[in-house]
N, C-alpha and C positions, 0 to 999 in steps of 0.2 A: 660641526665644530670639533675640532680635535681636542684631546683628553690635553694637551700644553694650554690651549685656550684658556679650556674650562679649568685649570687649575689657579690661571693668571684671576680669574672673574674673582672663585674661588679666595683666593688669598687678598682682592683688594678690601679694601674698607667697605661697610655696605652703603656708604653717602656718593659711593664712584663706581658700584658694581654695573648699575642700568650705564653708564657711562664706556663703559669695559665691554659689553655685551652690544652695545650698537657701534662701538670700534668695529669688532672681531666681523659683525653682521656684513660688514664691506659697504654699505648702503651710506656711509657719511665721512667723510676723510677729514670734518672739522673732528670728529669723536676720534677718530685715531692719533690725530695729534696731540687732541687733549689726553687719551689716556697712555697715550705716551710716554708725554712729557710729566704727566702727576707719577707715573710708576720709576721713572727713572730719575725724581727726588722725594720717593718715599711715602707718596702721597700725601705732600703736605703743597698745598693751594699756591703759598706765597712763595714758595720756594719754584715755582715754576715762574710765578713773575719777577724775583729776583735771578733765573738761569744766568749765572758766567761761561756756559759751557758754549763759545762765540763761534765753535769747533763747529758743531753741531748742526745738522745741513735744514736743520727743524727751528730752530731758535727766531729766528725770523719773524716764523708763524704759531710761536709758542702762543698759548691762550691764558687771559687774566691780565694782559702785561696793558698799558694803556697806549693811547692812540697814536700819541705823537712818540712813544718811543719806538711805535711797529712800524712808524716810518724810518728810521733813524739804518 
């Protein structure tokens, strides 16, 4: 793990760090989206399932958001 990794682990909340750490691991691509998408709103749960960012090539497959809207 690089020292940027471990800094991101590092600075997230400790409720998302295990979450941070099987991202980085490469071994799950559902954890890298989720910690993703929690680090780029702040690490706050609902604000990933509120994302307006429709830009965003992730949004899609944001996590937390409910069923029929990940169809949408």
């Amino acid at each position: 793990m690089t020292p940027e990794q471990k800094a991101v682990i590092v600075e997230a909340p400790s409720a998302y760090r295990k979450i941070m750490e099987r991202a980085f691991s490469g071994n799950s691509k559902a954890a890298a989206i989720k910690g993703f998408c929690l680090r780029c709103v702040g690490y706050v749960r609902a604000e990933v399932k509120n994302c307006s960012a429709h830009s965003c090539p992730l949004h899609q497959y944001r996590p937390y958001q409910s069923e029929s809207e990940s169809d949408v």
